[in-house]
N, C-alpha and C positions, 0 to 999 in steps of 0.2 A: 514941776517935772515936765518936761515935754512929749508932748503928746504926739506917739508913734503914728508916723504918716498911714494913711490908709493906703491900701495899694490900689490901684487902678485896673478897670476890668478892658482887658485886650479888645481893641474896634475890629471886628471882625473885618479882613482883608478882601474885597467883594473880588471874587472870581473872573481870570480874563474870560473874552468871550471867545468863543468855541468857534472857529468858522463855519458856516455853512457849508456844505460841502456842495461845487457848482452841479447843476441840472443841467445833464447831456442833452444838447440839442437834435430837437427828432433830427433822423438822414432826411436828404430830399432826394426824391427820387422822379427823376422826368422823363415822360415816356415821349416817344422821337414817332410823329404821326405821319402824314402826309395831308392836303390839301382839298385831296376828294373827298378824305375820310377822316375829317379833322377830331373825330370821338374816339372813342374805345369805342370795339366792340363790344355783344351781349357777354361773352368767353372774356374779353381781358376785363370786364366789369368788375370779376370776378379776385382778378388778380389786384387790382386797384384798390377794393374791398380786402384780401389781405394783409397788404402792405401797410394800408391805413389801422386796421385789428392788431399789426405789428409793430406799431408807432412811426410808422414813417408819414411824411410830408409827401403826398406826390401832386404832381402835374404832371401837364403835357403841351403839345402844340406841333404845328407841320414841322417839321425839318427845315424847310424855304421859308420862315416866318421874318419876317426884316426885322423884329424884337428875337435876338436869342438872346438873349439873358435869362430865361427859364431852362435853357442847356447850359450853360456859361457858368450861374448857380449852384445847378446840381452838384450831390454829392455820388451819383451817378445816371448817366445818360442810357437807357434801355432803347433797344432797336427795334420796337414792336409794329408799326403800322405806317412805313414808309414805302409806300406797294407804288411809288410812281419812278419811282429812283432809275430803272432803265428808260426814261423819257428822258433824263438828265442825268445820263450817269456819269460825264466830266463833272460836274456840278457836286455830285454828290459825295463823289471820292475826296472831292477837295471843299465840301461841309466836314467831314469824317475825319481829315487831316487839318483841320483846324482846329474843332475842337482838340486833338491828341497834342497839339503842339502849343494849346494853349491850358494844358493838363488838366483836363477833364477827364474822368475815366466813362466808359464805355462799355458798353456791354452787347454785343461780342465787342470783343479786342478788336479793333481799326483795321489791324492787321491782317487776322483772320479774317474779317468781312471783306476785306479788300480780295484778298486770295479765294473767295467765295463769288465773287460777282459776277465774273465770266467760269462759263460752266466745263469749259476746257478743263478745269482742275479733276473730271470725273476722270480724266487718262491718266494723272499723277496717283488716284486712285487705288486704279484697275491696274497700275503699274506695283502698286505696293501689294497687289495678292488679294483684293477684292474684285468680284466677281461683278461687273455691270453690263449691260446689253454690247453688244457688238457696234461700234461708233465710231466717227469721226467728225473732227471739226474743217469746217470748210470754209473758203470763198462764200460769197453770195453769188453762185454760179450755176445755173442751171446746166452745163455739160459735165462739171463738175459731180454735182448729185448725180446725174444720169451714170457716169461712168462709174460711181462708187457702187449703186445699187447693183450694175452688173459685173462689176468685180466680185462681191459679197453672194452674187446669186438670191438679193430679196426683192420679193415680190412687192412686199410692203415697207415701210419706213415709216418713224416716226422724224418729223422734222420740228427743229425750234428754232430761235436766237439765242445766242449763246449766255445772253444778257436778258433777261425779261421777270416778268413776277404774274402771280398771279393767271396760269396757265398764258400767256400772252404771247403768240404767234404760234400755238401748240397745234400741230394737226398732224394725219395720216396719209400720206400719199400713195398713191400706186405709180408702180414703176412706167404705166402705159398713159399715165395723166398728169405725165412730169410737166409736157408741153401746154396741157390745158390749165394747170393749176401756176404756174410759175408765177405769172403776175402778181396772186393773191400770195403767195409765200412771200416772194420778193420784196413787199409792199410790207408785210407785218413781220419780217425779220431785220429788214435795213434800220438802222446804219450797223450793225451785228453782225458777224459772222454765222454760219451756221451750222448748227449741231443737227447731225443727222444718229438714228438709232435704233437695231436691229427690233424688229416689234415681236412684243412677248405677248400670244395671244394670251394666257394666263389672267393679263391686266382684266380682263371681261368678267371672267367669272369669281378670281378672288381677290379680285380690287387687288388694290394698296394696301401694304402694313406701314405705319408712323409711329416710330418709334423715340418717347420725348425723353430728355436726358438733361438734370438739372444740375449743375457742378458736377458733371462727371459720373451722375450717380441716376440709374434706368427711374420714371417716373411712373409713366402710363404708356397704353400705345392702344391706335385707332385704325381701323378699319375701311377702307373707303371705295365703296361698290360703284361703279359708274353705272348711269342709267341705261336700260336697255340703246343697243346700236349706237353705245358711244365709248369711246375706252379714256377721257378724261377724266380726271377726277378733281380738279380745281371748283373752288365753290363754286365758279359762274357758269358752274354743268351740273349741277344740282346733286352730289349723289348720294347713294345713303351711307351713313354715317354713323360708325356703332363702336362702342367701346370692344375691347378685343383683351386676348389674356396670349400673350407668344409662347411656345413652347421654346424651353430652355435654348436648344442648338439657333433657332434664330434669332433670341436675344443677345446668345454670344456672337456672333454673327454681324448685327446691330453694332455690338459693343466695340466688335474688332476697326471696325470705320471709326467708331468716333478718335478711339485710341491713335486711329495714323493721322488727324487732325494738326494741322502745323502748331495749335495754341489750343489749351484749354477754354469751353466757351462755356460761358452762363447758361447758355441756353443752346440743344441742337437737337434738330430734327430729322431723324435717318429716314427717310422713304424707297421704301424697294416693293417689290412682286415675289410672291413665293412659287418659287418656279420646282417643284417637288418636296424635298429637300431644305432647297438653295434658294437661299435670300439675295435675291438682285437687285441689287444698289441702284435708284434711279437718282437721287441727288440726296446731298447731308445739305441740310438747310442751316445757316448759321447768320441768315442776315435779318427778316422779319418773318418768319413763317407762323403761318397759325398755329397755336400749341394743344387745340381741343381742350381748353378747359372746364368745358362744361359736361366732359364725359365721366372724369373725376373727380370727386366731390372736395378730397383731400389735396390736389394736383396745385390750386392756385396757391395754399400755404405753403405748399415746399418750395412753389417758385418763389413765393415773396421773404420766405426765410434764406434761400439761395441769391437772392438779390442784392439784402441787407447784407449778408458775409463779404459780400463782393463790394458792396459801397463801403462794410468799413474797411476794407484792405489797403 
């Protein structure tokens, strides 16, 4: 009889393989320096150290670096420490429109920085219903000031460049010392126009309010008391420097500036005087301003989690 085949036991069919699923490459993030001060500072250390806790890639380098390829890379460009930028400010407008035309994103927006450089934008302002000193932009003309001061009936004046960083060409004049003082204005406002601006004793006794705003959204805000017999408050006037908590009306206040902002900025720095009341706008900073990070302990994580949203967009 023949003898019933045996059946045969099924080769198990080995399993395709599963793909990997790819591993998102950290952002890079590069921060846009300058040449005097080619580090971070101790405050953006800070921010550097988040971004990295946050898995990002960052560098840096001047702005003016004959290698930009560490901009060029980026998956975004941060405007943090380019404090030379009105010594070359054709230069730098047209660094600022290269990178955008060679599509790098930016932080502020090109655009917005650009609209920020000359400080005449403080009349587009004061035009939209915010409150800032009594001012004009001028000539580099000493009869010119002379004759504004006495149109306005001030005694005193603050005068600047329309274009500058870092308090640079920033002083007080008296209206009887137009003639003794012109040279040294003239000398550290050129090639600029000049920004002249009604002086709010106020600045003496309760400093500056800075108020930081990270995507849109209020962060922290600082303090900043000028030393006895001086009314700057730029670091290279030493002053004190103190964490601060705003009451409500002039954080909305604050908020109301950033809002008439032509673009939404990563980053912006509303600085004004509390003149009672009334918060008086002295400039919204949107190009490199110091952000006090070291006053907030929490302040560098929101910036670097506010950075990353924006590089990946």
């Amino acid at each position: 009889m023949p003898v019933p085949a045996m059946p045969v036991p099924a080769m198990p069919v080995p399993a395709s393989p599963v793909p990997a699923s790819p591993v998102p490459a950290s952002p890079v993030i590069a921060l846009a320096l300058c040449a005097d001060w080619p580090e971070p500072t101790v405050s953006e250390i800070r921010y550097v150290d988040a971004l990295r806790e946050q898995g990002a890639i960052v560098r840096w380098a001047p702005w003016t670096a004959d290698d930009q390829s560490v901009f060029r890379s980026a998956d975004l460009v941060v405007l943090r420490g380019t404090w030379d930028y009105h010594r070359r400010l054709d230069a730098y407008r047209g660094w600022l429109r290269d990178l955008a035309a060679a599509g790098v994103r930016v932080a502020n927006p090109v655009g917005l920085v650009e609209w920020n450089l000359d400080k005449a934008y403080l009349g587009e302002l004061a035009a939209g219903g915010i409150r800032t000193p009594g001012q004009a932009v001028l000539p580099l003309d000493r009869l010119a000031l002379a004759d504004l001061m006495d149109e306005r009936g001030w005694r005193e004046a603050v005068v600047k460049p329309t274009a500058g960083a870092s308090g640079h060409g920033v002083r007080l004049v008296a209206r009887e010392a137009i003639d003794a003082d012109w040279p040294e204005i003239a000398e550290s406002v050129a090639p600029h126009r000049l920004l002249v601006q009604e002086f709010i004793g106020a600045v003496r006794t309760r400093g500056q309010i800075s108020f930081i705003f990270f995507d849109g959204v209020f962060s922290h805000a600082a303090q900043l008391i000028p030393r006895q017999d001086e009314f700057r408050i730029n670091s290279a006037f030493q002053p004190e420097k103190r964490a601060y908590r705003p009451e409500p009306a002039a954080l909305t206040q604050a908020q109301n500036v950033l809002a008439l902002l032509p673009q939404r900025p990563l980053y912006a720095r509303i600085d004004g005087i509390l003149d009672g009341p009334d918060f008086v706008l002295l400039e919204a900073e949107v190009n490199e301003p110091g952000l006090f990070l070291d006053l907030d302990s929490e302040a560098p994580g929101r910036f670097a989690a506010a950075s990353l949203a924006w590089g990946a967009h």
